[in-house]
C-alpha positions as semicolon CSV with decimal commas, in nm:
position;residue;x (nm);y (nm);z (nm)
1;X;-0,317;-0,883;-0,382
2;X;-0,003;-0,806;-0,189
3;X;-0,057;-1,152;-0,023
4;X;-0,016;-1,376;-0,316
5;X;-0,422;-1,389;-0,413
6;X;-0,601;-1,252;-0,708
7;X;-0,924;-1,100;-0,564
8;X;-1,100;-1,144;-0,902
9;X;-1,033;-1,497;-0,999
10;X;-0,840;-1,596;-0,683
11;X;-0,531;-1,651;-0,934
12;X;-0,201;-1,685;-0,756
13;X;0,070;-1,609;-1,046
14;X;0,109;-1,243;-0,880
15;X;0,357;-1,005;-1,021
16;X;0,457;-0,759;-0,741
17;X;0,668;-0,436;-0,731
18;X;0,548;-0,339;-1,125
19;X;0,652;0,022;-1,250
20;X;0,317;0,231;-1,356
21;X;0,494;0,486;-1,599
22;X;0,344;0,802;-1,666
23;X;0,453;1,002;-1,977
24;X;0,489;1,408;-1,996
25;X;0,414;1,623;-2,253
26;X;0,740;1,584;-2,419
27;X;0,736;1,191;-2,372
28;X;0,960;1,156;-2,096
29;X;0,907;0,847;-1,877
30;X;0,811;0,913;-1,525
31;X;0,631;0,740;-1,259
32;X;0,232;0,780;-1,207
33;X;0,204;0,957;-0,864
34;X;-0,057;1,086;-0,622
35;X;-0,056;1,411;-0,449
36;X;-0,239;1,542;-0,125
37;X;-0,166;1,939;-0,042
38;X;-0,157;2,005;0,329
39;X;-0,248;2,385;0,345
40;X;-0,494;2,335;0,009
41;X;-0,673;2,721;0,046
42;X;-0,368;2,879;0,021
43;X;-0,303;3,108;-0,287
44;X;0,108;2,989;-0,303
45;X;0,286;2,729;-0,134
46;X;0,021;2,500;-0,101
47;X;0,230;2,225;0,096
48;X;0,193;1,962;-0,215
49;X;0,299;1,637;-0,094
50;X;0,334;1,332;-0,315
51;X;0,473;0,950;-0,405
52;X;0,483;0,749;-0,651
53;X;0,243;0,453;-0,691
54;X;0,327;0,076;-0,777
55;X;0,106;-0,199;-0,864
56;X;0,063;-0,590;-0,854
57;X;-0,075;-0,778;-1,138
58;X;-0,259;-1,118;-1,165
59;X;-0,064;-1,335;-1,424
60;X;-0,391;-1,500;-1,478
61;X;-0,679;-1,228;-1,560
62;X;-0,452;-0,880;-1,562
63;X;-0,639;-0,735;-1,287
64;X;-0,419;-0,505;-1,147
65;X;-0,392;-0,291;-0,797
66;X;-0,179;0,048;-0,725
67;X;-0,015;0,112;-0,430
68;X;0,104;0,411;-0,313
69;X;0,503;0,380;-0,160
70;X;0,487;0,622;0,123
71;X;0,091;0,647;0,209
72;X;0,210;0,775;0,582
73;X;0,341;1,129;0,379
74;X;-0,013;1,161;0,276
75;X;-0,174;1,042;0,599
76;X;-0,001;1,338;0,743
77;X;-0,075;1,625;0,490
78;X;-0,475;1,472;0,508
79;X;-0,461;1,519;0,910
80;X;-0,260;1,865;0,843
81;X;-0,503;2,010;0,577
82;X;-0,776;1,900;0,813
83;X;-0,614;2,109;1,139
84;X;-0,584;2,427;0,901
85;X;-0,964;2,429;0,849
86;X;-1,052;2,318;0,497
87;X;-1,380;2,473;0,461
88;X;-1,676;2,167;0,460
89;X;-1,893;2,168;0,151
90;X;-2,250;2,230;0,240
91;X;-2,405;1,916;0,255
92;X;-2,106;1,800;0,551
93;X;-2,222;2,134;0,763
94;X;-2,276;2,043;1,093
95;X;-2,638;2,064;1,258
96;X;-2,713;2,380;1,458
């Protein structure tokens, strides 16, 4: 949707750049964030990485898209988690 077009109904009244607000326990406004941890089998420091998402909405039909603002810091703790050997769940084994 960042280029002006409504995927659903191919609407073009986009709003871009909207806050998604999370709220805590104690109702403080935040904003709704992701998080990838780049050394994920450790028992402290677990290398959490994270940024905050934003979203465009159609004006027409309220479908809406997130976005997360810097997806290159999670790129990089993905590739890094991968290099320290996250264990593969069974099914992903590879053949002998």
């Amino acid at each position: 949707m960042k280029n002006g077009i409504c995927p659903k109904c191919d609407g073009t009244i986009i709003v871009q750049g909207v806050r998604v607000i999370d709220r805590s326990h104690g109702g403080a406004q935040q904003d709704l964030s992701v998080a990838v941890y780049s050394n994920p089998n450790a028992w402290l420091f677990k290398g959490q990485v994270m940024t905050e998402l934003w979203a465009c909405v159609c004006g027409v039909c309220g479908f809406t898209e997130l976005y997360a603002t810097n997806p290159d810091v999670l790129v990089k703790a993905a590739v890094t988690a991968q290099t320290l050997g996250v264990p593969k769940k069974e099914d992903e084994s590879e053949p002998e």
